[in-house]
C-alpha positions as CSV (number, residue, x, y, z in Angstrom):
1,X,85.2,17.5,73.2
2,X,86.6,18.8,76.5
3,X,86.5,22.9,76.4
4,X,88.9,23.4,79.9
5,X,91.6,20.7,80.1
6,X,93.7,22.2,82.3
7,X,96.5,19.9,81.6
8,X,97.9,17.5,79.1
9,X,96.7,14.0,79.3
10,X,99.1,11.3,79.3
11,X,99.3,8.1,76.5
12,X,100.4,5.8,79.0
13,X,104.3,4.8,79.6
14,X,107.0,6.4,78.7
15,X,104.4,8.6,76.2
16,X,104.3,12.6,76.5
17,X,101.0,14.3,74.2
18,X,102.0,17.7,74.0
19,X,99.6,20.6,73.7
20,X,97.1,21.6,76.1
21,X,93.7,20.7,74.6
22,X,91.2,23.9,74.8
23,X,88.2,22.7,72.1
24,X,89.3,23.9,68.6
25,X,91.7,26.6,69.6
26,X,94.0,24.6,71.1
27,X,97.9,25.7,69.6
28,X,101.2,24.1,69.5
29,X,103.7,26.8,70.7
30,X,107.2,26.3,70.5
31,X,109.9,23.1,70.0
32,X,107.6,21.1,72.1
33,X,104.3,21.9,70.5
34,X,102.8,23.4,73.5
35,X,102.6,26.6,75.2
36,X,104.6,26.5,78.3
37,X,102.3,25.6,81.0
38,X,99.7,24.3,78.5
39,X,98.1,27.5,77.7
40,X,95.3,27.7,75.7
41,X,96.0,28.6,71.7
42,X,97.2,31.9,71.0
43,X,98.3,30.7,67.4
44,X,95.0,29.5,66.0
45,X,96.8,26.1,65.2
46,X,93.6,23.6,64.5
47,X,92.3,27.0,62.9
48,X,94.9,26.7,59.8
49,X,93.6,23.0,60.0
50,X,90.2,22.8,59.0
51,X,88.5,20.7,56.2
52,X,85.5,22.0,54.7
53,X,82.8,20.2,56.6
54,X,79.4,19.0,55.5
55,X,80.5,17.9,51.9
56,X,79.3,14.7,51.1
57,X,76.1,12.7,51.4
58,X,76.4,9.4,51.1
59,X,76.5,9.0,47.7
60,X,79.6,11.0,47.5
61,X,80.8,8.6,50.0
62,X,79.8,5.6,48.1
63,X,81.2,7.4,45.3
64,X,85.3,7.6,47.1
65,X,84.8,3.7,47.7
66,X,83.8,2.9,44.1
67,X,86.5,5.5,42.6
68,X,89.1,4.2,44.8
69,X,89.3,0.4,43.7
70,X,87.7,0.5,40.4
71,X,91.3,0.5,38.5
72,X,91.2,-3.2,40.3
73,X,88.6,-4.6,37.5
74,X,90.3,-3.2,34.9
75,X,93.8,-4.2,35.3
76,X,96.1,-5.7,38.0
77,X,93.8,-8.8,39.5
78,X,94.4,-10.8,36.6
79,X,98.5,-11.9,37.2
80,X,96.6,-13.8,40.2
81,X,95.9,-16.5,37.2
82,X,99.8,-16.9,37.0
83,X,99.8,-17.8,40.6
84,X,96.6,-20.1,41.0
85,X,94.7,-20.3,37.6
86,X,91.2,-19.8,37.8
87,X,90.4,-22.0,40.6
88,X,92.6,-20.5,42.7
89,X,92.1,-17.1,41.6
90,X,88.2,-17.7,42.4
91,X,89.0,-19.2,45.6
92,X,90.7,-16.3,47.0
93,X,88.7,-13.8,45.7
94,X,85.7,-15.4,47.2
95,X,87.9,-15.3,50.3
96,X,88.9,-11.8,49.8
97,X,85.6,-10.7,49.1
98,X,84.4,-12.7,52.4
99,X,87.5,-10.5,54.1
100,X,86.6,-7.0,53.1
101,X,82.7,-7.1,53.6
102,X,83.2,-8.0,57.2
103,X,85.8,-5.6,57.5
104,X,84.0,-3.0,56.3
105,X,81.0,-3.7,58.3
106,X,83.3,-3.2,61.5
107,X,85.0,0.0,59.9
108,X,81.0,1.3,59.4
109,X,81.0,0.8,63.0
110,X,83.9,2.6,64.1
111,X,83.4,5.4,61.4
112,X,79.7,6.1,62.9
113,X,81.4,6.3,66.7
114,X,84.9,8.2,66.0
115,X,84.4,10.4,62.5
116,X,87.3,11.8,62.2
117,X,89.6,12.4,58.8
118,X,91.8,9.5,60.4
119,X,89.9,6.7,59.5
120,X,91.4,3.8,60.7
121,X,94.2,5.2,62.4
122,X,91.5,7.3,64.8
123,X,89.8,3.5,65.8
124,X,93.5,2.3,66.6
125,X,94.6,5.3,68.3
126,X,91.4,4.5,70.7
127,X,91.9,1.1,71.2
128,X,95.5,0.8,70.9
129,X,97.2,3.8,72.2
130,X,100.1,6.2,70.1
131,X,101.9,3.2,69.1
132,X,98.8,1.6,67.3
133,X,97.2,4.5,66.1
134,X,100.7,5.4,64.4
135,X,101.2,1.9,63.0
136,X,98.2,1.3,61.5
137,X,98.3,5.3,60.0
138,X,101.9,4.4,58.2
139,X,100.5,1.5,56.8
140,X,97.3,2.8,55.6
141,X,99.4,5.9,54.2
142,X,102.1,3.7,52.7
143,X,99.7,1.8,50.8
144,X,97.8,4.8,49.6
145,X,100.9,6.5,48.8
146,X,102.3,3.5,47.0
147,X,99.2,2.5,44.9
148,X,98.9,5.7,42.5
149,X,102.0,5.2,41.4
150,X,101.1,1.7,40.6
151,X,98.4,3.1,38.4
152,X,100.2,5.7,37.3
153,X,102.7,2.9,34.9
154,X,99.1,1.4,34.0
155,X,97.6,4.5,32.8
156,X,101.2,5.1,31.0
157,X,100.3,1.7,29.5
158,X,97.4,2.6,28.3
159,X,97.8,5.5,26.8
160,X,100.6,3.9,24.4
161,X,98.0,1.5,23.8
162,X,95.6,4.3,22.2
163,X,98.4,6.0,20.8
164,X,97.2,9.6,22.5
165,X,98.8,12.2,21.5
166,X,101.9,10.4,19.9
167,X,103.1,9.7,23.5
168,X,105.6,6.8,23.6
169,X,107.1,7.5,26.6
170,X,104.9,6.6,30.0
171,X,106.6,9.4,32.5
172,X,105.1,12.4,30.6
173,X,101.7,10.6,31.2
174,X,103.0,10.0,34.6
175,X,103.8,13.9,35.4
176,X,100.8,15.0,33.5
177,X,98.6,12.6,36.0
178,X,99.7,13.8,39.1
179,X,100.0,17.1,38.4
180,X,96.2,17.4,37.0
181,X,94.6,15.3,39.5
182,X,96.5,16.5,42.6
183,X,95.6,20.0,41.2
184,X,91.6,18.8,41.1
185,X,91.8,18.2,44.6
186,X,93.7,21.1,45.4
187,X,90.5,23.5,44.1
188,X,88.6,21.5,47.1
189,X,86.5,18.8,48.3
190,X,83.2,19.7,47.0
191,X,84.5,20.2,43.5
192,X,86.9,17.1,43.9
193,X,84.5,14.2,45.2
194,X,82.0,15.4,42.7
195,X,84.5,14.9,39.9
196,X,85.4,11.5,41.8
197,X,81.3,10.3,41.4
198,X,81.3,11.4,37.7
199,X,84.6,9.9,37.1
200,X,84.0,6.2,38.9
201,X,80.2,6.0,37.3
202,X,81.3,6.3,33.4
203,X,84.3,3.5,34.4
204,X,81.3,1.7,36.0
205,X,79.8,2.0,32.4
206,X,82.6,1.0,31.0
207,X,82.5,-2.4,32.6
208,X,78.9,-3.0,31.8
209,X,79.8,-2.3,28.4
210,X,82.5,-4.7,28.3
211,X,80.6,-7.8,30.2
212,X,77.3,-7.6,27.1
213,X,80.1,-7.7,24.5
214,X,82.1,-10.2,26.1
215,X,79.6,-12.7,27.7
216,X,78.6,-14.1,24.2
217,X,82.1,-15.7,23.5
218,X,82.6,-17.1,26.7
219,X,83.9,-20.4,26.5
220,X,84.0,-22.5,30.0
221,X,87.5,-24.3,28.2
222,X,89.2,-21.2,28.2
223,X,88.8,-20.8,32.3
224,X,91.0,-24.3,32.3
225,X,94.1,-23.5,29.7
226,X,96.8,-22.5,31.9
227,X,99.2,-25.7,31.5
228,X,99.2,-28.0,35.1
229,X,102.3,-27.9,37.0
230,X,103.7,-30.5,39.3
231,X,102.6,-28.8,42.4
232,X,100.9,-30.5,45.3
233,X,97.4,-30.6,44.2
234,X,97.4,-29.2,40.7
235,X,95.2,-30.1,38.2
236,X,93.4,-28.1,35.5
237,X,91.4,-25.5,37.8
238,X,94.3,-25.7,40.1
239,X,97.2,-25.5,38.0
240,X,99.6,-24.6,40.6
241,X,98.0,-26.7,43.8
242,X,97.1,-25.6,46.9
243,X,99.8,-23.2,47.8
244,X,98.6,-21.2,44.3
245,X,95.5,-20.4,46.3
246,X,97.3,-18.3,48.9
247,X,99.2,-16.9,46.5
248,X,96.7,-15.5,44.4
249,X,95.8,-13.3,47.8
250,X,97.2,-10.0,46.6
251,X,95.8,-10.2,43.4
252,X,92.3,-10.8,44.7
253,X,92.7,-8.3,46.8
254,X,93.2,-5.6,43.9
255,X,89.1,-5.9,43.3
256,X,88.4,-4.4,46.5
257,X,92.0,-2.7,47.7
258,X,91.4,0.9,48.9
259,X,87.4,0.6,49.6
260,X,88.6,1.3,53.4
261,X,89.2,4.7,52.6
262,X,85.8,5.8,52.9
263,X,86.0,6.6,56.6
264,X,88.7,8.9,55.7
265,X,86.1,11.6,54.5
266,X,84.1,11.3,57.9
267,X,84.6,15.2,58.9
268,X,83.4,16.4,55.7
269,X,80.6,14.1,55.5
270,X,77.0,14.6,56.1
271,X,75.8,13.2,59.4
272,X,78.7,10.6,59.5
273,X,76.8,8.3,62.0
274,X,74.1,8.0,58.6
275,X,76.1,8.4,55.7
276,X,79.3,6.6,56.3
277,X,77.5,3.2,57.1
278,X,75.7,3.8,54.0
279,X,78.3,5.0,51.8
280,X,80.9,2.0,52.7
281,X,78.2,-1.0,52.4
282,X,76.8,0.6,49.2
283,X,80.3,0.5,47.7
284,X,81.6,-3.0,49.1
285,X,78.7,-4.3,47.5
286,X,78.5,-2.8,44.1
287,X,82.4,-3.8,44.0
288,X,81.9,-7.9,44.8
289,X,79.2,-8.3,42.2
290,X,82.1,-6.2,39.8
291,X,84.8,-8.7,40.9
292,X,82.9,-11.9,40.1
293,X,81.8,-10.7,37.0
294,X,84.8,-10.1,35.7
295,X,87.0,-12.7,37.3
296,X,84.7,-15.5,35.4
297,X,83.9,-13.9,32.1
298,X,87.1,-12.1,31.3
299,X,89.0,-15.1,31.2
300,X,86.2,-17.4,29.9
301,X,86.3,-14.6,26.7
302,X,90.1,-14.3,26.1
303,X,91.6,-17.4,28.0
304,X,93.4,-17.6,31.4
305,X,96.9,-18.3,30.2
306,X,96.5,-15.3,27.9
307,X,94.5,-13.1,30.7
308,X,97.9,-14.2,32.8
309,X,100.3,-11.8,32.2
310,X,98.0,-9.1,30.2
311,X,98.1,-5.4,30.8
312,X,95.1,-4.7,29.8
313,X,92.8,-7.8,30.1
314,X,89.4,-6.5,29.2
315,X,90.3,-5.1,25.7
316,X,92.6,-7.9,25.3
317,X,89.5,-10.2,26.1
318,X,87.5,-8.8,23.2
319,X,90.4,-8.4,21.1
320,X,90.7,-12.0,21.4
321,X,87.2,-12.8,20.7
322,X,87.6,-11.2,17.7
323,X,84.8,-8.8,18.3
324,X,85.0,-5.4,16.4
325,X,87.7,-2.8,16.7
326,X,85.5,0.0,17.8
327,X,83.8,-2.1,20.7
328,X,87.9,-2.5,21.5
329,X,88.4,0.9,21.6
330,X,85.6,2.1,23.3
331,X,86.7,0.0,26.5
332,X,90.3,0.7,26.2
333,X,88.8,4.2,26.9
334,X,86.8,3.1,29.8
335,X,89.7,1.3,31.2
336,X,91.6,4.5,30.9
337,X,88.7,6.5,32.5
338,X,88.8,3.4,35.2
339,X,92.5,4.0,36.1
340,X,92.3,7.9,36.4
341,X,89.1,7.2,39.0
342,X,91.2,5.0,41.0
343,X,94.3,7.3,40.8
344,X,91.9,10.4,41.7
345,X,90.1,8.5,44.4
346,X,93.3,7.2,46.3
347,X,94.6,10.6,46.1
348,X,92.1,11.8,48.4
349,X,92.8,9.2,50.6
350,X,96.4,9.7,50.6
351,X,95.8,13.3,51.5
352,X,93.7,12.8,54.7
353,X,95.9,10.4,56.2
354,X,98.4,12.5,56.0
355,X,96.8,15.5,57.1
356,X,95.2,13.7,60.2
357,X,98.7,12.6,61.2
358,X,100.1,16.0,60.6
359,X,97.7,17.3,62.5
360,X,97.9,15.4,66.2
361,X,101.7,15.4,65.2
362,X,103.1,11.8,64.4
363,X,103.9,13.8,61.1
364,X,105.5,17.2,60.3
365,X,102.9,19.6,61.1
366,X,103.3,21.5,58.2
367,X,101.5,19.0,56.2
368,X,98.5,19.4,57.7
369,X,97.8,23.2,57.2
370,X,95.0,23.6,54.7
371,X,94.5,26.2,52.0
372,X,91.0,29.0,51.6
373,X,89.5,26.3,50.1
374,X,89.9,24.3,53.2
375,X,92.5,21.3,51.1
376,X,95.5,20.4,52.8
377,X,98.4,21.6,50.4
378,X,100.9,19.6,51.3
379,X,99.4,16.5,52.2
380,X,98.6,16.4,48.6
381,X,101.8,17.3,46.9
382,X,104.5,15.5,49.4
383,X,103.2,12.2,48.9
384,X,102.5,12.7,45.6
385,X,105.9,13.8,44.8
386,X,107.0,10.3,46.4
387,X,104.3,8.8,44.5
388,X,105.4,10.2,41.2
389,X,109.2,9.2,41.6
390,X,108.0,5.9,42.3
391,X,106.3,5.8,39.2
392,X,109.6,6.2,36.8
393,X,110.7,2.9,38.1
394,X,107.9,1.7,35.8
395,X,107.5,-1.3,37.9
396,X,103.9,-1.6,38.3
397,X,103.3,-5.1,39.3
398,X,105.9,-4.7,42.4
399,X,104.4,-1.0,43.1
400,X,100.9,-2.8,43.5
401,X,102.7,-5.9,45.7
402,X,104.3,-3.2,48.0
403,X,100.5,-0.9,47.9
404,X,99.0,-4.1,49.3
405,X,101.4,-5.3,52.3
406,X,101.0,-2.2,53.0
407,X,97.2,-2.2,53.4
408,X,96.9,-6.0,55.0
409,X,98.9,-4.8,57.6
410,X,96.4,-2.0,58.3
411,X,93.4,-4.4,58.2
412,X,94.7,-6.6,61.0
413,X,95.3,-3.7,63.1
414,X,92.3,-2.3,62.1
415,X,90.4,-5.3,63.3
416,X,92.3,-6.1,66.1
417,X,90.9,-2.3,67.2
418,X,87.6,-3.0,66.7
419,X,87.5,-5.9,68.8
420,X,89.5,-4.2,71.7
421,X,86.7,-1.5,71.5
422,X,84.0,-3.6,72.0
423,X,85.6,-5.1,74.6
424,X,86.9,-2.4,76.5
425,X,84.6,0.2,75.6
426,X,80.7,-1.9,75.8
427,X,79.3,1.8,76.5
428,X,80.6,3.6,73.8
429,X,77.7,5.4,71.5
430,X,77.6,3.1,68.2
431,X,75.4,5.1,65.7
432,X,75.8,1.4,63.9
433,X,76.4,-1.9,65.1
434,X,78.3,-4.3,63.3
435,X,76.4,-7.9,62.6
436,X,78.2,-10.4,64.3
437,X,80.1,-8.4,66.6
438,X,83.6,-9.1,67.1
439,X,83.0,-12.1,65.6
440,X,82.7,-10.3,62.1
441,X,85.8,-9.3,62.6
442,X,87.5,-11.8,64.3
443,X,87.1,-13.7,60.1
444,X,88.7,-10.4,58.5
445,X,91.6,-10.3,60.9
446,X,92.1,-14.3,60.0
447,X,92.4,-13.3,56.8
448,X,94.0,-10.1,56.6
449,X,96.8,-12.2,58.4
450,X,96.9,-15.0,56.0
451,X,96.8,-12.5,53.1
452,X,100.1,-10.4,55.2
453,X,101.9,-14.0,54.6
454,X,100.4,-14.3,51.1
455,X,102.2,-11.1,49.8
456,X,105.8,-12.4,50.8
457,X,105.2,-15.7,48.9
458,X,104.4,-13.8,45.5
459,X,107.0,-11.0,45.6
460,X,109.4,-11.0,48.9
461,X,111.5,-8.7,47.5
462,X,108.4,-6.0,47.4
463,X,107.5,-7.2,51.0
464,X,110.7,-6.5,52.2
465,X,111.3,-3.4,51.0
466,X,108.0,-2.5,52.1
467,X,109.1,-3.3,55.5
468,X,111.5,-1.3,55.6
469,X,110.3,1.6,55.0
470,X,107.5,1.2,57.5
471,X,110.4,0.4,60.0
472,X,111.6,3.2,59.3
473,X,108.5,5.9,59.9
474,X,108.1,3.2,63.2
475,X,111.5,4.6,63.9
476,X,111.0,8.0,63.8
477,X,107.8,8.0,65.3
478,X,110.1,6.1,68.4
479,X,112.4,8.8,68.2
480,X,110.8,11.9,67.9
481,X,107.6,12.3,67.2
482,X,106.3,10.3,70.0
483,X,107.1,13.0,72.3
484,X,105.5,16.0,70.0
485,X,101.7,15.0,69.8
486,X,99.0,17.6,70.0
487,X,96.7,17.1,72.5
488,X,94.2,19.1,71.0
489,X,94.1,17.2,67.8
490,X,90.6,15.2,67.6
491,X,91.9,11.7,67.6
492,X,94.2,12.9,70.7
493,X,90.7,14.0,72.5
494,X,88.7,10.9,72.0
495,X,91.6,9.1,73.5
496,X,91.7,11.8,76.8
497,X,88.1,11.3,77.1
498,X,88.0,7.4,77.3
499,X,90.4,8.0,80.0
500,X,89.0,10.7,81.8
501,X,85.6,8.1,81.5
502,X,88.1,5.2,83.1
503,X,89.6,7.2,86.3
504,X,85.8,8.4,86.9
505,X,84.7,4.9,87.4
């Protein structure tokens, strides 16, 4: 990064980036974030905004992707049967899955060239200016911020189920959740993604456990019992027609939802050009092979219809099967363990993003000042405050609609920025290439937009409150923050240093 900018660099129309940038002592001083003249930083702001770099290897990293989204094979996928039995379901997980691996192969790409903690609001920011690298940012943080409360209500759920500790009321579990796990990754990040690995490889277990019990009473029928409608289409392995297909979108999503969020540990990573490439793909794959695996033989053990509208579909697979009570138990544990990985994982996501906003100033700055241990404080409890109260609505099913609108909206700006970059910026180093290009990319962004539509046809009411509230962080981001951006933040940088590159042409 540039050591002696000698003044701020512009973000295009009507756009001021405040704060002189002067390597990593560059300081926001006063109202307007910069000392008057754009003076170097007196302040030590990016000082009191460090993470602790150098953490994880890529095994850690594969660890946040499998952590993150392993809640999804426990519970949550399986209301997609409601929508488009197990044809349809299949279908669009299959087209999901397709979505995700190409997406992530172009996110490997963009991680390797621009590791930052913003993740895929660093690539837009690069490729799309403030406005993009702000709009994809809220949506990526509104669907990490949304999604723990989702699980929160499961874990609730299942916890009644086991009957721990006499708890009959979900919110205590709810408080108890956020308070332990935000508290984890409050300690720091070596201690935190290490828990994560431990965490995501027993709910891994769990799984494996569950499939060898379960794949003896499988029973093809039982894929086929959801009653046919009188849909366009329909018939036993497409009850609901066609349209139940696209419907089943957000629910095939769950398998893989939050896997993205791997890019988000780039500047505590290990060589990020290596690792991250690594960590992502190693992830994406273990979780497809999870997803079809579960998809077929947990309704093909327990039956579709029933599968449906269950909160817990593995144990209530075996349960079902009429296999024995301690095998039952034993993955109602895992599940449990399952939920708390995903809960823990997407924490750490939700954190980042919000402290590499914080940080270049599209959020309050505050929430990017980091602790002795080098975690951001407030990026963990702010969100999770908002997460919590979201919780005691006990809506789970919506929570999970709103998490993912929120995160297909990211993934077609996310690969709309990749293919700007390769187009406008040929030249730029690319530790790793994606294969296929911008064709890759070109299929996730088809899909990512079909699966945008897909998530007002199951719940508009979820969509559109979902909408809202990104309107609303739009809005302030129009109004205010726009005109307070650090310059000296990393993601600010890259984006003065393409331009510098430009005029020198």
């Amino acid at each position: 990064m540039s050591e002696k900018t000698t003044a701020p660099p512009t973000a295009g129309p009507g756009l001021s980036v405040v704060g002189a940038p002067a390597g990593p002592a560059a300081a926001d001083h006063g109202p307007g974030g910069a000392a008057p003249g754009g003076t170097t930083d007196t302040d030590g702001y990016l000082a009191r905004r460090q993470l602790r770099t150098g953490t994880a290897g890529w095994v850690l990293l594969a660890g946040v992707g499998v952590s993150a989204v392993i809640s999804g094979d426990y519970a949550g996928w399986n209301f997609g049967l409601a929508e488009g039995g197990f044809g349809g379901l299949l279908v669009a997980t299959v087209l999901m899955a397709v979505m995700y691996s190409c997406m992530v192969l172009g996110l490997a790409e963009m991680g390797s060239a621009l590791p930052t903690a913003g993740g895929g609001y660093t690539f837009a920011r690069r490729a799309l200016g403030p406005w993009g690298g702000y709009a994809t940012g809220i949506a990526v943080l509104v669907e990490y911020a949304i999604a723990p409360a989702a699980i929160a209500t499961f874990v609730g759920a299942y916890v009644e189920a086991l009957g721990l500790f006499g708890i009959t009321d979900g919110w205590w579990v709810y408080l108890a959740v956020y308070a332990l796990f935000v508290g984890i990754h409050l300690l720091g990040v070596g201690e935190a993604l290490t828990v994560m690995l431990a965490v995501a490889v027993v709910a891994v277990l769990g799984l494996v456990v569950f499939l060898v019990a379960a794949v003896p009473a499988f029973d093809a029928a039982n894929l086929t019992d959801i009653p046919v409608s009188d849909a366009a289409g329909a018939n036993a392995l497409f009850p609901n027609g066609v349209l139940g297909v696209w419907a089943a979108f957000p629910f095939a999503i769950w398998f893989f939802l939050a896997v993205e969020s791997v890019p988000l540990a780039a500047e505590e990573a290990k060589d990020p050009a290596r690792s991250m490439p690594r960590g992502i793909l190693a992830a994406m794959g273990l979780l497809v092979v999870l997803a079809l695996l579960m998809l077929v033989v947990t309704p093909g053990a327990g039956g579709a219809q029933a599968m449906a509208s269950s909160g817990n579909p593995p144990v209530d697979a075996l349960a079902a099967a009429g296999l024995p009570s301690w095998l039952v138990t034993l993955v109602n544990y895992a599940g449990l363990v399952g939920l708390v990985a995903s809960f823990f994982g997407i924490v750490y996501a939700y954190s980042r993003q919000t402290f590499a906003l914080s940080r270049a100033g599209y959020l309050p700055r505050a929430l990017s000042v980091t602790n002795a241990r080098k975690a951001p404080v407030l990026a963990l409890l702010v969100p999770g405050a908002v997460g919590f109260l979201l919780s005691l609505t006990g809506q789970g099913a919506m929570l999970l609609n709103m998490a993912v609108f929120g995160a297909t909206v990211s993934y077609v700006l996310m690969m709309v920025s990749h293919i700007v970059l390769r187009r406008r910026e040929p030249d730029l180093e690319r530790p790793y290439r994606t294969p296929g290009g911008t064709g890759t990319t070109g299929v996730a962004l088809v899909l990512a937009a079909a699966a945008v539509v897909a998530t007002f046809i199951v719940d508009s009411r979820a969509a559109l409150l979902t909408l809202v509230v990104y309107a609303g962080f739009l809005a302030y981001f129009g109004l205010y923050s726009r005109h307070h951006l650090v310059a000296a933040a990393p993601e600010e940088e890259f984006a003065a240093l393409a331009a510098a590159e430009v005029d020198l042409r």
